[in-house]
C-alpha positions in Angstrom: 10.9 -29.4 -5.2 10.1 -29.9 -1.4 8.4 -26.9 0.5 11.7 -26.2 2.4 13.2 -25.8 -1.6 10.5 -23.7 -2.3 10.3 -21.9 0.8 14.8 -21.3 0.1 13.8 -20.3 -3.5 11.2 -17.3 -2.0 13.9 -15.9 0.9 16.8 -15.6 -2.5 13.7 -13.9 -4.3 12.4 -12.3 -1.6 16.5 -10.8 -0.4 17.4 -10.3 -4.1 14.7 -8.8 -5.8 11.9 -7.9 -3.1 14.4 -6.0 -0.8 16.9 -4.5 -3.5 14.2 -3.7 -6.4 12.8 -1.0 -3.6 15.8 0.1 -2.5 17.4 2.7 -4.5 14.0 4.7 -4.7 13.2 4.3 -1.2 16.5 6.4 0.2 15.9 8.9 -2.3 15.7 12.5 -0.4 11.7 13.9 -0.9 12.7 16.5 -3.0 14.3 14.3 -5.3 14.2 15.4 -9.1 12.9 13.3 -12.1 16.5 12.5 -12.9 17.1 11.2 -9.7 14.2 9.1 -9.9 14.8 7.9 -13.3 18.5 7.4 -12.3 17.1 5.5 -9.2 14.9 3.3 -11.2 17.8 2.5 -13.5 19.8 0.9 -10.6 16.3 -0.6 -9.3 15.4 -2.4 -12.4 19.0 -2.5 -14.4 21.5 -3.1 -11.4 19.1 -4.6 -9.2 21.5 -7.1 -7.2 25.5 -6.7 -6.7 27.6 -9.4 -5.5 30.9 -10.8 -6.6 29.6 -12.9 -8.7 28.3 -9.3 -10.6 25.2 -7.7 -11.4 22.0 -8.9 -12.1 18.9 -7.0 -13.5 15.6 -7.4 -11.5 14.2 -9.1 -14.8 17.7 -12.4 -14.8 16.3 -12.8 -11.1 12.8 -13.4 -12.0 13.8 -15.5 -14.8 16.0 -17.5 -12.9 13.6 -17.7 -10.0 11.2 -18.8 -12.3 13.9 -21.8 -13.9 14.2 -22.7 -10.6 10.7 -23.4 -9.2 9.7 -24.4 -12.5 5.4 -24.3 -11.6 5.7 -26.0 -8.7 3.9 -22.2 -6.4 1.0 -22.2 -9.3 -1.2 -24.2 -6.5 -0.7 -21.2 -4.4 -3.2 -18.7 -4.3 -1.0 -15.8 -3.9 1.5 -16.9 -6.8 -1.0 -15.2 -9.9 0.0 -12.1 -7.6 3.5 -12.3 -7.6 3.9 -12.7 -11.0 1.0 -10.0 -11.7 3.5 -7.7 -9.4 7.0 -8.4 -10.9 5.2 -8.0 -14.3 3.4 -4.6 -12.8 7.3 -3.6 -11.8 9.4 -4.4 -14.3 6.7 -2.5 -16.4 8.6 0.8 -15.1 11.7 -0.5 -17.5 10.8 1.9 -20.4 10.4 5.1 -18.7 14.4 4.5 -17.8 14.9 6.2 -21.0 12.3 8.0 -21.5 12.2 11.7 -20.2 8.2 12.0 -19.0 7.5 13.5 -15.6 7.4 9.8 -13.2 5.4 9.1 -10.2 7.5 8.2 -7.4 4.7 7.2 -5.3 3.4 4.7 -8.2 6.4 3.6 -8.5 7.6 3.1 -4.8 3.9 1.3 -4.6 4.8 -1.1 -7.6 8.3 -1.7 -6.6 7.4 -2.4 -3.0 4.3 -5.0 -3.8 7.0 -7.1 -4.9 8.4 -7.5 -1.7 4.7 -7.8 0.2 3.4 -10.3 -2.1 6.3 -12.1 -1.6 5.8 -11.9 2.0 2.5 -13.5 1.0 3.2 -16.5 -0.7 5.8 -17.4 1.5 3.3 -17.7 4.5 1.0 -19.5 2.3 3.4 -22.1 1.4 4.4 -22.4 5.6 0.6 -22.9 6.1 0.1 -25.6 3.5 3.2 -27.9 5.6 
């Protein structure tokens, strides 16, 4: 892949999972119950992106970021990051169905690092030109 592929492969990850993994949680009012947050992180994680084409779960746009760019960011120094922060959100998956007390701010923090370290990598890769 050339860095302009690369750099293409980061804005679809950055629009598709960086801004729409945050999303749900982020308009939630601030006296939002657990429900709502767990019904929140549901669309977050499990509805992540909908187009025509469907819906796609923040997990099928990793993977298929990942088939696409194959290991061609490991060079960058920021990429250990970005997968450390997908892995850190998608984490939140099994408290979905759970029915423990969540921590919107911990979550809003890991949800949103996606979308900063994505930020990251993508000005590392424009430096390295």
């Amino acid at each position: 892949m050339t860095n302009d592929d690369l750099l293409d492969a980061l804005a679809d990850l950055q629009h598709d999972l960086g801004k729409y993994i945050l999303l749900p949680i982020s308009m939630l009012p601030g006296d939002a119950t657990d429900d709502d947050v767990r019904d929140a992180l549901r669309v977050a994680l499990r509805e992540t992106r909908t187009a025509p084409g469907g819906t796609r779960s923040a997990a099928e746009i990793w993977r298929g970021f990942l088939a696409e760019v194959g290991d061609a960011l490991e060079e960058i120094p920021a990429w250990t990051d970005l997968t450390r922060a997908v892995d850190q959100a998608l984490a939140w998956e099994p408290s979905i169905d759970g029915n423990a007390v969540l921590d919107r701010r911990a979550i809003q923090q890991d949800l949103h690092a996606v979308s900063r370290v994505t930020r990251r990598i993508t000005e590392q890769l424009q430096e390295s030109r």
